[in-house]
C-alpha positions in Angstrom: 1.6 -8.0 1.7 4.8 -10.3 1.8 4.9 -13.6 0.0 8.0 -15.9 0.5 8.1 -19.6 -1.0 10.8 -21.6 0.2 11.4 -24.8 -1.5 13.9 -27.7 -0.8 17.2 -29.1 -3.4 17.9 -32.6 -2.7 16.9 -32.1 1.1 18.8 -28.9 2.3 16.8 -26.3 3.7 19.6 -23.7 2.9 19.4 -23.4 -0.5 15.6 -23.0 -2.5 14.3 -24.0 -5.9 14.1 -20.1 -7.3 14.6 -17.1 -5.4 12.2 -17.1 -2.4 8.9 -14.9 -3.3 7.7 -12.1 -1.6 5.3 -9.6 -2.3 4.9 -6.1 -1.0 1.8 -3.7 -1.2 1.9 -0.4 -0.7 -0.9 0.7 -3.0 -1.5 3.3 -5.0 -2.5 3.5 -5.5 -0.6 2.7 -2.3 0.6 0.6 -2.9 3.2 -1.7 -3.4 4.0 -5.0 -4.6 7.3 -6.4 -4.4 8.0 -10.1 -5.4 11.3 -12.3 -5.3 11.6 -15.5 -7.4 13.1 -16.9 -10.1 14.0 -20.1 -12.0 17.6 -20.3 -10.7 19.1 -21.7 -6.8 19.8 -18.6 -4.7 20.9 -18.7 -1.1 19.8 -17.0 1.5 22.8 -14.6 1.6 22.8 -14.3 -2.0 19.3 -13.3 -1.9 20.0 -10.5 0.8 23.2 -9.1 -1.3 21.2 -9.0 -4.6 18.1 -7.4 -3.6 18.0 -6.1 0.0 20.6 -3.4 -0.6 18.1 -1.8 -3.4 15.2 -1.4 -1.2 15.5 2.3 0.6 15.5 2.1 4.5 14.2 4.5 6.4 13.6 5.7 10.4 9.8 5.1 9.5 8.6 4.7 13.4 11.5 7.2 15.2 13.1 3.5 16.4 16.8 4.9 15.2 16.6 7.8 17.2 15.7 6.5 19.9 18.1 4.1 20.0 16.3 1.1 19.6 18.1 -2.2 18.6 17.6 -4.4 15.7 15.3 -7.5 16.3 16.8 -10.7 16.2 14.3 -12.7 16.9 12.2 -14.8 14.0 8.7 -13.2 13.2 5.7 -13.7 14.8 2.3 -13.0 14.3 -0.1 -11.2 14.5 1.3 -8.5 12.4 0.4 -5.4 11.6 1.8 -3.4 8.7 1.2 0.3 7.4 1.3 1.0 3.6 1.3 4.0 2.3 1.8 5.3 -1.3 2.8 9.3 -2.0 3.0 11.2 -5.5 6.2 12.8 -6.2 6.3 16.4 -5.2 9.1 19.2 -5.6 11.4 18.4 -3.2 10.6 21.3 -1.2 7.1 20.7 -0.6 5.8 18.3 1.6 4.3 14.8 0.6 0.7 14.2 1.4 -0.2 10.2 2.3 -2.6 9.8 -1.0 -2.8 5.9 -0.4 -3.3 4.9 3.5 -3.2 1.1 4.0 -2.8 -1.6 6.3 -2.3 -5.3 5.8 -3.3 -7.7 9.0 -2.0 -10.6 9.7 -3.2 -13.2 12.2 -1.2 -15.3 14.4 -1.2 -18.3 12.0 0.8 -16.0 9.4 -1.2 -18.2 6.4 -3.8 -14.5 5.5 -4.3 -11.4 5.8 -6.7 -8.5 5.9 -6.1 -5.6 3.8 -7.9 -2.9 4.6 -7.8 1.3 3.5 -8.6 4.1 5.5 -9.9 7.3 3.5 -7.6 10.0 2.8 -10.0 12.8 4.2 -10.4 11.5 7.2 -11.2 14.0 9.9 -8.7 12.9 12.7 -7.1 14.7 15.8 -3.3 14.5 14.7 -1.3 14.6 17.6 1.5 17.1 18.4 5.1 16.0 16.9 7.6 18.3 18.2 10.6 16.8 15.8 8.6 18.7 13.4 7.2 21.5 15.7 4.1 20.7 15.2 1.5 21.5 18.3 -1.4 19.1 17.0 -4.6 20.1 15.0 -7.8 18.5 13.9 -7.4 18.2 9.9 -7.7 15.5 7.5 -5.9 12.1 8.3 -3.3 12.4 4.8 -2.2 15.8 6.0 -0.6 13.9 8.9 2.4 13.3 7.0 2.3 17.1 5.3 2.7 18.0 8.8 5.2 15.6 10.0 7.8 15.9 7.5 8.7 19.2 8.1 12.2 19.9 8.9 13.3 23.3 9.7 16.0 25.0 7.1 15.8 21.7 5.2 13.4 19.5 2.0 10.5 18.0 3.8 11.3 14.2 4.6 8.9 11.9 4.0 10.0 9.0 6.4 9.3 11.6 9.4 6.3 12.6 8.2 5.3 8.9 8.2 6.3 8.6 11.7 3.6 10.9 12.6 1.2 9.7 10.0 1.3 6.2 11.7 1.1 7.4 15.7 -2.4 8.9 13.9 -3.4 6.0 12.4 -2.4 4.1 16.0 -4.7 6.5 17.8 -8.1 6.2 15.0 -7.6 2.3 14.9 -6.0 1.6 18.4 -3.2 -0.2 17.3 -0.3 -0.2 19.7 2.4 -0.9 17.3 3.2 -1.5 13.7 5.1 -3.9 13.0 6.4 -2.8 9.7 5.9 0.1 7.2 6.6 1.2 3.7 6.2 4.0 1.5 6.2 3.8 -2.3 5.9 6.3 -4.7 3.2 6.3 -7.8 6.0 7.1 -10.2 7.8 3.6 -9.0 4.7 2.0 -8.8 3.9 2.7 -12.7 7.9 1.4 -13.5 6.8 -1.9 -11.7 3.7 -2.4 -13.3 5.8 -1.9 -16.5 8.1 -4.4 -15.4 5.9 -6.9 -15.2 4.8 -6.6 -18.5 1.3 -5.0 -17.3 -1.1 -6.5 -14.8 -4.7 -8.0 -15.5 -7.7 -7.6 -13.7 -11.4 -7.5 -14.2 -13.0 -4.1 -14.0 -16.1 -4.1 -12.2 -17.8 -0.9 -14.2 -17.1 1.8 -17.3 -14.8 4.6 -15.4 -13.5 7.1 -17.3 -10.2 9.4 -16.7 -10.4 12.7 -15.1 -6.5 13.5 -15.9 -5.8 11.4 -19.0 -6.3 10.8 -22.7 -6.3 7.7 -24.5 -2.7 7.6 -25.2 -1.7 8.3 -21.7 -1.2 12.5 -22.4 -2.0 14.8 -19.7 -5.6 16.6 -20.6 -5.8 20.6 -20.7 -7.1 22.6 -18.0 -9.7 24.2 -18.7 -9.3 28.1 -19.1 -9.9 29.8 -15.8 -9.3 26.0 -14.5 -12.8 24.1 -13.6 -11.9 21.1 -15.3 -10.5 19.7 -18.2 -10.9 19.4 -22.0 -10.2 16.7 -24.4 -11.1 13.0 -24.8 -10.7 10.7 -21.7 -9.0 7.3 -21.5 -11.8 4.8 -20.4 -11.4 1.8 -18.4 -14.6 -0.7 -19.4 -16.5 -3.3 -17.4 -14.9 -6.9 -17.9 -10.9 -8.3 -18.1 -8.4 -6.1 -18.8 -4.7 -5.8 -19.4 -3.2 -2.4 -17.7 -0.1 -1.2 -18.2 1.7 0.9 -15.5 0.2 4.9 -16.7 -3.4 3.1 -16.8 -2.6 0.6 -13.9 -2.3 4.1 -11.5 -4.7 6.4 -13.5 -7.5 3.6 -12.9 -7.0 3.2 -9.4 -6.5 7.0 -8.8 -10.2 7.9 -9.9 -12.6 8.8 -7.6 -15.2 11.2 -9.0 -19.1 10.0 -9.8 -19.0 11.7 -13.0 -16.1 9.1 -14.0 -18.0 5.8 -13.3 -16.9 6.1 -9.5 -20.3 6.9 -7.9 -19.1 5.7 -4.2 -16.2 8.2 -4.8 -13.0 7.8 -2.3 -14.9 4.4 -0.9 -15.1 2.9 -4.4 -11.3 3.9 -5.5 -10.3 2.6 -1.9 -12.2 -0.8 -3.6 -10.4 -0.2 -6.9 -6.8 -0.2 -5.1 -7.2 -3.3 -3.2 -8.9 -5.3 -6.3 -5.4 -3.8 -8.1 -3.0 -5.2 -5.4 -4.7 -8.7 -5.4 -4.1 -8.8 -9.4 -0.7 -7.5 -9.1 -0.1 -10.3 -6.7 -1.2 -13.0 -8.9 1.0 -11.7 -12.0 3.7 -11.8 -9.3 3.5 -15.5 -9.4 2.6 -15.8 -13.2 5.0 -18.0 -14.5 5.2 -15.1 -17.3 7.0 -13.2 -14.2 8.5 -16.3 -12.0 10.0 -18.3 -14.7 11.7 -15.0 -16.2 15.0 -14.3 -15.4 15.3 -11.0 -16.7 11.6 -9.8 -16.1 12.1 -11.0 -12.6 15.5 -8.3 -12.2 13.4 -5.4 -13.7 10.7 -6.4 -11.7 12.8 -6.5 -8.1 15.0 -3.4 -9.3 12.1 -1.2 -9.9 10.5 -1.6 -6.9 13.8 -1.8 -4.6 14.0 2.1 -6.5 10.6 2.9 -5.4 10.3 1.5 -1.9 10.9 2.4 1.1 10.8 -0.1 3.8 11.3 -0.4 7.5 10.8 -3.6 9.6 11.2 -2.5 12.9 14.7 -4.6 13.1 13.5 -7.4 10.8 14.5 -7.1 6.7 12.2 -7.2 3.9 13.2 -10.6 3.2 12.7 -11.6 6.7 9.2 -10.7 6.1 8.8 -12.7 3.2 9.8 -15.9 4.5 7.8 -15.4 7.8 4.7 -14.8 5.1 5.2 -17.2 2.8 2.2 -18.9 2.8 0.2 -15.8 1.8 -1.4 -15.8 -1.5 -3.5 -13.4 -3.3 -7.1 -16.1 -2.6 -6.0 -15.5 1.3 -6.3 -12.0 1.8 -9.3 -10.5 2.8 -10.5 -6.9 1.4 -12.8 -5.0 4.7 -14.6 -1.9 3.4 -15.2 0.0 6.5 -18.4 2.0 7.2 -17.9 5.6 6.9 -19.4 8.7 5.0 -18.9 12.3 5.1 -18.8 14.7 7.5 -21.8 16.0 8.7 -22.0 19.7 7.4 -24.3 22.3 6.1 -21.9 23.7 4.4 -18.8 22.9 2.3 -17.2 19.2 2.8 -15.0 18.9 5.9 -14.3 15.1 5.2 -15.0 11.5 5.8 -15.8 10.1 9.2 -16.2 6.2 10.4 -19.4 5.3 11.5 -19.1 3.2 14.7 -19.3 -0.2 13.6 -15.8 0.4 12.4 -14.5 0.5 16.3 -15.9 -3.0 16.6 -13.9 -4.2 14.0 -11.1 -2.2 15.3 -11.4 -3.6 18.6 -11.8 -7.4 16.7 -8.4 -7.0 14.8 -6.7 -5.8 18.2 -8.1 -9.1 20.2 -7.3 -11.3 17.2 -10.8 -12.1 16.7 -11.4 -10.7 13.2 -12.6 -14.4 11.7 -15.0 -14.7 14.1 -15.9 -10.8 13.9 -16.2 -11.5 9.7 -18.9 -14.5 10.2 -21.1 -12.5 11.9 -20.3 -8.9 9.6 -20.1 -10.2 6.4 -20.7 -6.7 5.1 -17.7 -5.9 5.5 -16.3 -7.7 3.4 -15.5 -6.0 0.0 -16.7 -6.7 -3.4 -14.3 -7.8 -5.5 -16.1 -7.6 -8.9 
């Protein structure tokens, strides 16, 4: 999500009362949240100088290659934008897409609808020859394993997103997204740190499958099976989460830990993250901070990755700036495993999902939510 508030000193439109806002999510969880303001007058140029040189660019959709132009036209809606978050790898090995997002918005450009598809999806990925890949059935985060592949060189990611998203096009029949980003979890933990932590309410006890109390890694068990070793817990009510618990809570999936919907309830988990990290975006604790705000906007220009199909990041967030966190709507699409008598092949989406699918391409998703209000995700 991008936010964007423009405000007016003594009547000129050029220059705004704090450094226009904008949020980005690409959770993690994917995701990522990104926000710009401030308690000082910035200018437009100013703005794009200070900050828009630290966010990473990337040929995210194969638009560079092809030639394509940048847009100079203002932005319009409806928009559709692809998140996706990754976890740091050696260089040589190629990322998987843990955190697969993507943020709707309508024509009006005032909400949005967030919504997660699951990581093990079982997807036809189509063939990519930039990365020589002939096409396969596998699962939909493998995608961008496949298409970052470059021959003689390190995997690189913004390829393998390129493919990634023509997948996602073909499962949710999108033509076209209209932006995309990739952030990694070890940026996403430095902005949550930023910040000075994030609160939310927890909607159940989880406990951590990777991590102790003070944040350590657990042991492996011997022979592997497992872990030993206390677990940092995560219990029901409000909490304050720094960046390590921010990304370990959202991360767990397993019924054992308090997470008995597994992948469904940590998809839940991210989006409940992303709305909180959106409203300590506009905390005065964060807004009103000069310096907070500069770690805040560094760290994530370090961690993102962010193209716009022609249009900037900050273009985005004044086109969005009437988004707040109240306005977006979490969808928890209908889906379950893969039928099987044997070991687990993955998730699948039941077939209401198309109908919303085919709602969000005909910009009828408000009248598609009044009648499918199961769909709708819980948000505590």
């Amino acid at each position: 999500m991008l936010v964007a508030k423009a405000g007016k000193d003594g009547g000129k439109q050029s220059i705004w009362r704090g450094v226009p806002r904008w949020a980005r999510v690409c959770t993690v969880f994917g995701v990522v949240l990104m926000v710009l303001s401030g308690a000082t007058l910035v200018g437009y140029h100013t703005l794009v100088n200070r900050y828009e040189g630290a966010v990473g660019k990337g040929d995210l959709f194969g638009d560079q290659a092809a030639g394509a132009t940048e847009k100079k036209s203002n932005i319009k809606g409806p928009l559709n934008i692809l998140l996706v978050g990754i976890d740091p790898r050696k260089p040589e090995t190629p990322p998987l897409a843990d955190s697969i997002m993507i943020l709707h918005v309508p024509a009006s450009l005032d909400r949005g609808y967030l919504l997660s598809l699951p990581r093990d999806l079982r997807v036809d990925i189509p063939e990519f020859p930039k990365a020589n890949f002939s096409g396969r059935t596998d699962k939909l985060n493998a995608a961008m394993s496949f298409g970052s592949r470059v021959p003689g060189q390190n995997p690189d990611a913004a390829r393998g997103f390129e493919l990634l998203a023509k997948t996602v096009q073909q499962v949710t029949g999108i033509e076209r997204f209209d932006a995309g980003a990739i952030i990694n979890f070890t940026g996403f933990k430095k902005i949550v740190d930023a910040m000075g932590g994030v609160d939310m309410y927890i909607e159940r006890d989880v406990k951590s499958e990777h991590r102790k109390p003070d944040g350590t890694m657990r042991e492996l068990k011997p022979g592997g099976g497992g872990y030993l070793g206390p677990q940092a817990e995560y219990k029901k009510g409000d909490a304050h989460l720094n960046g390590w618990q921010a990304l370990d809570y959202v991360r767990q999936r397993y019924p054992k830990n308090g997470v008995p919907d597994a992948d469904y309830g940590r998809q839940r988990h991210q989006q409940q993250f992303i709305k909180a990290m959106v409203d300590q975006a506009f905390s005065a604790d964060v807004a009103t901070n000069p310096v907070k705000l500069d770690r805040v906007l560094r760290a994530a220009g370090q961690s993102l990755i962010f193209n716009g199909r022609g249009n900037s990041v900050v273009d985005f967030a004044l086109a969005l700036k009437n988004i707040r966190s109240d306005s977006i709507e979490t969808i928890k699409l209908p889906g379950g495993p893969v039928p099987s008598t044997g070991a687990y092949k993955g998730e699948r989406l039941l077939p209401p999902a198309e109908d919303f699918f085919a709602a969000l391409r005909n910009e009828q998703l408000d009248a598609f939510m009044l009648e499918h209000p199961d769909f709708k995700q819980k948000n505590k």
